[in-house]
N, C-alpha and C positions, 0 to 999 in steps of 0.2 A: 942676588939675581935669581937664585932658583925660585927664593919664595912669591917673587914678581911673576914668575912663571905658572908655579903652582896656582897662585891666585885667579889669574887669568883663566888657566883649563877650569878651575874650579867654576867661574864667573860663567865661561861658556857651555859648563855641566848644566847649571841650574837654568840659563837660559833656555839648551836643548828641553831641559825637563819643562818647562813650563809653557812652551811652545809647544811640545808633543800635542795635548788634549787640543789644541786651537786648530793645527795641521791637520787631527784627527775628523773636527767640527767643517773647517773645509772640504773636508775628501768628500763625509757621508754629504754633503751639499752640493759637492759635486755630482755625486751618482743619483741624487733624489732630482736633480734639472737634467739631468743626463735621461733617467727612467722618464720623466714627463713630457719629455721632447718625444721620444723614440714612440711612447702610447701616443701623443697628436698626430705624430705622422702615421701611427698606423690606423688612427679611424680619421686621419683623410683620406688615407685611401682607400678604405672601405666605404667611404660616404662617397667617393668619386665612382669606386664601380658600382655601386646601387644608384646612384644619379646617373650614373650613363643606361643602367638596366632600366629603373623607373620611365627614365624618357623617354627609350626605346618603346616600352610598352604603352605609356598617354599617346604617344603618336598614331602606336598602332588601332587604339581607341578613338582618336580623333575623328578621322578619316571616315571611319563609316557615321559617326556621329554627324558629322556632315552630311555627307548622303542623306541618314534620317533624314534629318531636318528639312532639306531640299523636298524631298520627296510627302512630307508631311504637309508642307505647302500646297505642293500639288495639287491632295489629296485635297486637301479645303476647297482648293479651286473648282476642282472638277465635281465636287457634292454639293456645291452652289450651284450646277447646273442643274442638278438631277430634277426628275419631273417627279417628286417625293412629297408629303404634307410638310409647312413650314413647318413644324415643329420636331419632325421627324429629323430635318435638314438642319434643322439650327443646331440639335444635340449632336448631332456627325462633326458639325465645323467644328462644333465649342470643344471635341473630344481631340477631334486631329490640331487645333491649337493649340490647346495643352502640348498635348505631345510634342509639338514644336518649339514650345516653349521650352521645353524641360530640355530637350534634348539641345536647345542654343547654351541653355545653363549649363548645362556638363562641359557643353565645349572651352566657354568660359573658364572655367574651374581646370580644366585641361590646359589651357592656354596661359595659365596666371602660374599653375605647377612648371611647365613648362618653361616658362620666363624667366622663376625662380631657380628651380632645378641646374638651368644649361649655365657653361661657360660664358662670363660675359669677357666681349676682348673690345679693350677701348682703344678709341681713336684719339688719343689727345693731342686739342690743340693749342695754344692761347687763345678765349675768349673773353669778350668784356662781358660779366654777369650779366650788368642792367641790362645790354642789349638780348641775351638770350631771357632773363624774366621778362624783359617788355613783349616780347615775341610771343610768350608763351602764353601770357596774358591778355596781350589782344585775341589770342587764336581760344581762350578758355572764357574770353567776356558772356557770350552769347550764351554759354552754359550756364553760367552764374545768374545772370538776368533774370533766365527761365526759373528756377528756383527761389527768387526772388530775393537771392544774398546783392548786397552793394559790393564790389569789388576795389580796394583801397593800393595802390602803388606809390610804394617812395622809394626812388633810388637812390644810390651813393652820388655826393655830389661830384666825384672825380672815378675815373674809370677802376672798375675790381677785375684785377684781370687773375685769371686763373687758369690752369692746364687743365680741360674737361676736355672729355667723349658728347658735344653738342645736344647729340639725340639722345643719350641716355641719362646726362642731366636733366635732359626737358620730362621726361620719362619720370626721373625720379622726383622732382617737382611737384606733376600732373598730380600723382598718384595721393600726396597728399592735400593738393587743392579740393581732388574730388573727394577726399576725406572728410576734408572742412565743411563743404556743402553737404553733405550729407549729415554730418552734425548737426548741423543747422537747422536741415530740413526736419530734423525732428522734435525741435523745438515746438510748443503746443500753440494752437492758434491765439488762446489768451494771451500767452507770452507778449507784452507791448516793446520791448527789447527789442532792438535794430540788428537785423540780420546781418553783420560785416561780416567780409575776411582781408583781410589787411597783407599783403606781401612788403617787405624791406629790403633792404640790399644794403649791409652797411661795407665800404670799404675798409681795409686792415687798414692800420697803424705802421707807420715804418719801421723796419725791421732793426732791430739794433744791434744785428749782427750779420755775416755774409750770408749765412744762412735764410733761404726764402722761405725755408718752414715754419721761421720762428712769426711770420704773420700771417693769419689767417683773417681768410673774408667769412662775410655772416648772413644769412638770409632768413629771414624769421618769415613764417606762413602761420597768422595769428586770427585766430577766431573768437567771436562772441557768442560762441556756440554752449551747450550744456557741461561741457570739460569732462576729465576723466575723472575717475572714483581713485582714489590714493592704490587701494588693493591691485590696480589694472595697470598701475605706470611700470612697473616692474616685467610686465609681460608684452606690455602691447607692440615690440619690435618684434616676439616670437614669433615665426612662422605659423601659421594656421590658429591665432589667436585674435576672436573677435566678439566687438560686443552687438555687432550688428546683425539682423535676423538675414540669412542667407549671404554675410560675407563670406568670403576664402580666407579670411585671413594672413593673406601672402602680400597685398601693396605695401603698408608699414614697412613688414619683412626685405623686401625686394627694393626699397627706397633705401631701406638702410645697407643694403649690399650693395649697394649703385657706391654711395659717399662711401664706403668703405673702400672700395675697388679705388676710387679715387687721391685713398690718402688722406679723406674728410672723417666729419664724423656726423652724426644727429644729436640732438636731448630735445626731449619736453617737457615742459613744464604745464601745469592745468591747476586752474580750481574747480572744482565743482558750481554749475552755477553762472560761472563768469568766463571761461573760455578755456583755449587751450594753445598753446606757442610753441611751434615745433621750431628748432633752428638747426641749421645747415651748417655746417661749419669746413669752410673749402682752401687748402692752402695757396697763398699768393703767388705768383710767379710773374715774372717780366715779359712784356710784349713780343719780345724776339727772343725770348729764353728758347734754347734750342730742346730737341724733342731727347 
């Protein structure tokens, strides 16, 4: 009986011993997620009191930018009266519109900061995708026209519904429709290639489990535009990252915070050459699924 004994603590020695280093491998694992956690949340909230300070300050910028700008106007109007040489008149307008220009552009750039910067607080509700893409679509047709993109719609053949904040879906959308067209637009006149941009809607798959997360809707906003350079896929959701002459670089940015805030996500995909496929990727949820 003893040596059954003996055996045993013996059995549970070398167990301890050999579990030590593994107890050990969890603890520092523990404390290296423990230290990662504790630094995210302390430059979130460094980033929240600098975005609350930065805001404060674009606003306070705004504001008179405004004004300029108003009063820049004016100033054109009232030096079209003036009883001056036209030449003298035409270099007063052409100076004070600039100036109005410039100064709408800052406001802009103020405005796009701003967007990005603040708190977004969503309102979600159940909506049917197609019916907000077709909304958004008809209301972006006339845009598109003018640039001379064809505008391409297919939606799901059965309803996507999903929990969004309506106006900031539409928001987050726009921002890359108007990306598209602008891709586009840069296409060179020779280019014989057909100005598209294509919207989808596909509906999720059913879910094969209770979980609504486990299917997600899709929305592809797909251009025949010049695509992205491989080097720029890596950055192009960065804030203030563009390859555009005078973008902000904040829609990308601000599109992808919108699906994020949502529970969604983005990817794109691009050849150079042949286009480029952003997709939406938005979780399912039930017509009456409560808030």
């Amino acid at each position: 009986m003893w040596t059954e004994v003996l055996i045993f603590l013996g059995g549970m020695l070398v167990c301890a011993i050999l579990a030590a280093p593994l107890l050990l491998i969890m603890r520092r694992e523990q404390d290296r997620r423990a230290r990662i956690a504790k630094r995210r949340m302390d430059d979130a909230e460094r980033l929240a009191e600098l975005g609350t300070m930065t805001g404060g300050l674009a606003h306070e910028i705004k504001n008179p930018l405004s004004t300029l700008s108003l009063n820049a106007q004016l100033l054109a109007e009232d030096v079209a009266e003036l009883n001056v040489a036209d030449d003298a008149r035409q270099r007063i307008v052409r100076r004070t519109e600039s100036l109005r220009r410039e100064a709408d552009r800052l406001k802009g750039i103020l405005t796009d900061f701003l967007q990005f910067a603040g708190q977004i607080r969503l309102d979600p509700e159940p909506h049917d995708l197609n019916v907000l893409v077709d909304e958004l679509v008809d209301f972006f047709l006339p845009q598109a026209l003018a640039a001379g993109v064809q505008l391409r719609t297919t939606l799901a053949g059965k309803p996507a519904i999903a929990r969004v904040d309506s106006a900031l879906f539409k928001q987050a959308l726009l921002n890359l429709l108007i990306n598209a067209v602008q891709a586009l637009e840069t296409l060179p006149a020779r280019d014989t290639r057909s100005r598209e941009l294509m919207i989808r809607v596909e509906s999720a798959a059913p879910a094969r489990s209770r979980d609504a997360q486990a299917a997600m809707h899709c929305i592809h906003v797909t251009d025949t535009g010049p695509g992205i350079a491989p080097e720029h896929l890596k950055s192009i959701f960065q804030p203030y990252f563009s390859t555009k002459k005078g973008g902000t670089g904040l829609g990308l940015a601000t599109t992808r915070r919108i699906i994020e805030e949502h529970r969604g996500s983005i990817e794109v995909h691009a050849e150079l050459g042949r286009g480029t496929d952003f997709v939406i990727h938005l979780p399912s949820a039930a017509a009456d699924e409560p808030a």
